[in-house]
C-alpha positions as a Markdown table, in Angstrom:
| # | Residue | x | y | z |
|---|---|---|---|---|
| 1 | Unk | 128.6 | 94.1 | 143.7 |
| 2 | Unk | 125.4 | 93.9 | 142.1 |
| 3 | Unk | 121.5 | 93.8 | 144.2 |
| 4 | Unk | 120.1 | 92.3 | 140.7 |
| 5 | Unk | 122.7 | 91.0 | 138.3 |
| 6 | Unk | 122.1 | 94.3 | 136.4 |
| 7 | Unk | 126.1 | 96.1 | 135.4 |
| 8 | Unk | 124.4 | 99.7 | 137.1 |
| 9 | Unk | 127.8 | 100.5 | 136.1 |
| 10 | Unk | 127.4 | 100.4 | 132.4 |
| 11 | Unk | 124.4 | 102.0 | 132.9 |
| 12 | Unk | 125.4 | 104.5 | 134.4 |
| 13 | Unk | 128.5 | 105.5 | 131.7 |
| 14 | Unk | 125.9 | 105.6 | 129.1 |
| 15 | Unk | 123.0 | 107.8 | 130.6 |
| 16 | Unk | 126.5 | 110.2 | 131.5 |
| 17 | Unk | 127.0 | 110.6 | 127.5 |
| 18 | Unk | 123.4 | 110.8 | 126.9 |
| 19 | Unk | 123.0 | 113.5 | 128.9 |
| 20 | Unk | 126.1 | 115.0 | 127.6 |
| 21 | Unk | 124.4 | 114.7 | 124.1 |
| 22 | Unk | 120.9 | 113.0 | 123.0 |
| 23 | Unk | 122.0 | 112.2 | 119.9 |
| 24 | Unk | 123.9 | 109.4 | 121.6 |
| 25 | Unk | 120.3 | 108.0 | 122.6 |
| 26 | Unk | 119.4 | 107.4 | 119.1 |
| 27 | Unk | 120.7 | 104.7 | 116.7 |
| 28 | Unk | 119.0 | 102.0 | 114.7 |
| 29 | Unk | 119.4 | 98.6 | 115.2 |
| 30 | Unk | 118.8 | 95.8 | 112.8 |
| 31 | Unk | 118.5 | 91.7 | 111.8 |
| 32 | Unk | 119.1 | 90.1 | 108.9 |
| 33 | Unk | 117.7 | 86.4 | 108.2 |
| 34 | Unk | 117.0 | 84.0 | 105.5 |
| 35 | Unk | 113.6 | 81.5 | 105.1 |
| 36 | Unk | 115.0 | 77.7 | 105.3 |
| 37 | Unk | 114.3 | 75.2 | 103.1 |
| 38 | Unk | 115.2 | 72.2 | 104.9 |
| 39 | Unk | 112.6 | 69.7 | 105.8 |
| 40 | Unk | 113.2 | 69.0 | 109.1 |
| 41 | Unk | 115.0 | 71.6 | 110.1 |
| 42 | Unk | 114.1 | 75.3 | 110.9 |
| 43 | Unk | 112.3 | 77.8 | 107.9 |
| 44 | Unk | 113.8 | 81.0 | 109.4 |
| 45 | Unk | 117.2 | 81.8 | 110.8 |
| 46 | Unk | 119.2 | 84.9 | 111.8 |
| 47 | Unk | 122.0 | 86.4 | 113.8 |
| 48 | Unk | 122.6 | 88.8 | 116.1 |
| 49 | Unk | 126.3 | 89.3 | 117.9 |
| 50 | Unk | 126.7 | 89.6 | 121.4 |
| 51 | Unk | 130.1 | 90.2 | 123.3 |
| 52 | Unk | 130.7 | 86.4 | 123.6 |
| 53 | Unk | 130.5 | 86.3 | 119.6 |
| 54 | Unk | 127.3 | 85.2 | 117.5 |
| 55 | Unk | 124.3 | 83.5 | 118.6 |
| 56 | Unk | 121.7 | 82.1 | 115.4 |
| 57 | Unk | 117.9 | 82.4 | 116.1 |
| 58 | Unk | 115.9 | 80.2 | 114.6 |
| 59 | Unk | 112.1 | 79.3 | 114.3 |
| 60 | Unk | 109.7 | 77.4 | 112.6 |
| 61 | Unk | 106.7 | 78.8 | 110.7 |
| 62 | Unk | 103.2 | 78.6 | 113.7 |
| 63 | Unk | 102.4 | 75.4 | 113.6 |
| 64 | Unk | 98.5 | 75.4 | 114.0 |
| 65 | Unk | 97.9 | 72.4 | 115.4 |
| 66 | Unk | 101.4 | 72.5 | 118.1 |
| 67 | Unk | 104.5 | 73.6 | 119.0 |
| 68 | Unk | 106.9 | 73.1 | 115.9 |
| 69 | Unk | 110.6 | 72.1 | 116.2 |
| 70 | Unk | 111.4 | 75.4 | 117.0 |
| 71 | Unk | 109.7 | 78.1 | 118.5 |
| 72 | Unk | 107.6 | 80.6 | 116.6 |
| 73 | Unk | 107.8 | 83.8 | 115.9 |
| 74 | Unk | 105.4 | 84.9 | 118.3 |
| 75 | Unk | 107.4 | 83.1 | 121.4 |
| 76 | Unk | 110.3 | 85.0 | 120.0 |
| 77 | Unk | 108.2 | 88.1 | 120.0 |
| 78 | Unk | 106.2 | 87.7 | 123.4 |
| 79 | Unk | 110.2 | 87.1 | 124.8 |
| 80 | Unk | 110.9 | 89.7 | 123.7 |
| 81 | Unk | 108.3 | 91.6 | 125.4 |
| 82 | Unk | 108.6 | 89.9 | 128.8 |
| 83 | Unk | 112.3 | 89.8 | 128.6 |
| 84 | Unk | 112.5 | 93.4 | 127.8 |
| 85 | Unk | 109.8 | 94.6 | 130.5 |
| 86 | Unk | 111.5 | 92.6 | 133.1 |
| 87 | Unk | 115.1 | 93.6 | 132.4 |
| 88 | Unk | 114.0 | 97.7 | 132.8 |
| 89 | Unk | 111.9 | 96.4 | 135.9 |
| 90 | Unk | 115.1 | 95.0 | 137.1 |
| 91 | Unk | 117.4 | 98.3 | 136.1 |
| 92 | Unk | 114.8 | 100.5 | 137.6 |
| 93 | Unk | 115.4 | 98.5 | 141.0 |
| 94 | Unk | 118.6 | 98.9 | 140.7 |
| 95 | Unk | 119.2 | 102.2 | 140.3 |
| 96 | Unk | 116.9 | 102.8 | 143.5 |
| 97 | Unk | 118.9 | 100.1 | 145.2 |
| 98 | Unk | 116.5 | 97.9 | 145.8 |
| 99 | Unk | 117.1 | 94.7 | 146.4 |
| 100 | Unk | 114.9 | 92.1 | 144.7 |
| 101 | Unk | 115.0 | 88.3 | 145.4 |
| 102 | Unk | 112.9 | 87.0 | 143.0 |
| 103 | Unk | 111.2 | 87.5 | 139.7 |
| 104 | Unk | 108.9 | 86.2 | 137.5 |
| 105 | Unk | 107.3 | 86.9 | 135.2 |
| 106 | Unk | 104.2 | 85.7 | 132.6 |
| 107 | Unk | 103.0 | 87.2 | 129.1 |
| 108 | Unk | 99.5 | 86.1 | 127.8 |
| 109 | Unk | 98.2 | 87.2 | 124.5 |
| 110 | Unk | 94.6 | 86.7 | 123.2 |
| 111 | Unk | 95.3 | 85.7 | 119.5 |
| 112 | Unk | 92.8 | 85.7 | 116.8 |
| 113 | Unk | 93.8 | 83.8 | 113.2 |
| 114 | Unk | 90.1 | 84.6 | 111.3 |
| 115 | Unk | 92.0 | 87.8 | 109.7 |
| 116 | Unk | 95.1 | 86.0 | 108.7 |
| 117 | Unk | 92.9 | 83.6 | 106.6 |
| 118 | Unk | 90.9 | 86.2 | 105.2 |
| 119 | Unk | 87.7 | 85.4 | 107.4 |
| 120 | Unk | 87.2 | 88.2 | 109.5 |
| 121 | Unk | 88.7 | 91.4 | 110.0 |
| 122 | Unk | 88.8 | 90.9 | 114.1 |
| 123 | Unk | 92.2 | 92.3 | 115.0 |
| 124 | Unk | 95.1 | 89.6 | 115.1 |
| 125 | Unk | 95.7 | 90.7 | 118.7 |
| 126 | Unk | 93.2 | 91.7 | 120.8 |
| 127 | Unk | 95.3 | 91.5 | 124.2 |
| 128 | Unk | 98.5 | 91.3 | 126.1 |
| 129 | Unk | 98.9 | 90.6 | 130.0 |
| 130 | Unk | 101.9 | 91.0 | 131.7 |
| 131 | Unk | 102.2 | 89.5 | 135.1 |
| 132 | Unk | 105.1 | 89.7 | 137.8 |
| 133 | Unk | 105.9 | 87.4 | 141.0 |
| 134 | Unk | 108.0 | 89.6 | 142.9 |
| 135 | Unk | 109.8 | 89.1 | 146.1 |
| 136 | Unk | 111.4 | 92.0 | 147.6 |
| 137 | Unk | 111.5 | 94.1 | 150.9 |
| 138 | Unk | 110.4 | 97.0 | 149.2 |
| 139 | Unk | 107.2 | 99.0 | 150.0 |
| 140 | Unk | 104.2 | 98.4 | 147.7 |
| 141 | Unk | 104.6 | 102.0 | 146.6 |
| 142 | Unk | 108.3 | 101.6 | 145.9 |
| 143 | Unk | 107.5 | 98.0 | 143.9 |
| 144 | Unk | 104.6 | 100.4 | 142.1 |
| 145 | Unk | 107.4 | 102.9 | 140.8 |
| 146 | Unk | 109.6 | 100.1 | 139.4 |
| 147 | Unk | 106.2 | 98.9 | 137.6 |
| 148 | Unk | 105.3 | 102.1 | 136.2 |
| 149 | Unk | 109.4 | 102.6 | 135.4 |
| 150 | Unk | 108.7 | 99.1 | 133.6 |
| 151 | Unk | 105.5 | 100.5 | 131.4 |
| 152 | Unk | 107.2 | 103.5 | 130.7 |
| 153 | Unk | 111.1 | 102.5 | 129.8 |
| 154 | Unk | 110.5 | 99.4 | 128.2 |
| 155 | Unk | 110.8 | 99.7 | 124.1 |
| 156 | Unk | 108.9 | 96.2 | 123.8 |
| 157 | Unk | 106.0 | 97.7 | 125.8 |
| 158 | Unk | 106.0 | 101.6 | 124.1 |
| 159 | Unk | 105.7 | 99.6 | 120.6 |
| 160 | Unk | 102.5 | 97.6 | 121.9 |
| 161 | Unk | 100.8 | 101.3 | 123.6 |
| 162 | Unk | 101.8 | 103.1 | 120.7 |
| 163 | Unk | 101.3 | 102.8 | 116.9 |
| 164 | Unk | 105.2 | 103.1 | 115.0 |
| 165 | Unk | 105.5 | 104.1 | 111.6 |
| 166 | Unk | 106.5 | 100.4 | 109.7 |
| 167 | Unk | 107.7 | 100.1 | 105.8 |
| 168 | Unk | 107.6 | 96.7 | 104.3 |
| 169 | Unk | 109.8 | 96.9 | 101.4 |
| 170 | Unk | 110.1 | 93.9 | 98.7 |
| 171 | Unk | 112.9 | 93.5 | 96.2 |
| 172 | Unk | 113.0 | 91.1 | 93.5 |
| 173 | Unk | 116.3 | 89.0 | 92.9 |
């Protein structure tokens, strides 16, 4: 039985083949979407499979003055970051068996539009904050080793510390 709803098991078979050969660590993933044209529906929508079959995200384009129908791309992308730093948190806890009891967590970012409409060239981004709730047993040094497991194994988070290469290619139908 699980301590945090996290399949250690799975886990487990698939740092064994890692180890057994790094090449097995490395594999590119990928999305594919199409912009909407609907008027009341969403203007972006793509698919991604998981083990219970497809599930279709959609968004609207950032509605500047409220939430649109559907969430924006950069509540897709901040979920993305808090869902992915929480889920190593959780895995790193796991793996040490501890147990915890609750989490949650918050993502702020400090968002700047001037350069998007050509009237500055501030950076689009000038912050994120992650924040946890955590109830646990666990020492504050053990809860600081799943935080620092969190920084350091989380892909959402190495993208936002490091700069990755990025090619926008357009093609013409």
């Amino acid at each position: 039985m699980s301590l945090n709803n996290i399949d250690l098991e799975q886990v487990d078979e698939y740092e064994a083949e890692i180890l057994k050969n790094k090449e097995e660590a490395k594999f590119t993933t990928k999305m594919e979407g199409t912009w909407l044209y609907e008027e009341s529906g969403p203007q972006f929508s793509a698919e991604t499979k998981t083990n219970k079959g497809s599930v279709t995200f959609s968004l609207s384009h950032p509605n500047f003055s409220g939430p649109g129908p559907f969430p924006s791309p950069m509540s897709y992308g901040l979920f993305w970051m808090v869902g992915c730093v929480s889920s190593t948190f959780m895995t790193a806890a796991e793996k040490k068996k501890i147990a915890v009891k609750s989490l949650k967590a918050k993502i702020e970012a400090d968002l700047n539009y001037l350069k998007q409409f050509n009237l500055g060239e501030e950076p689009l981004i000038s912050a994120y904050r992650v924040f946890f709730d955590v109830e646990t047993d666990a020492s504050d040094a053990e809860v600081e080793e799943l935080r620092q497991a969190a920084l350091a194994g989380c892909m959402a988070m190495y993208t936002i510390k490091h700069a990755i290469p990025l090619d926008l290619t357009v093609t013409r139908s």
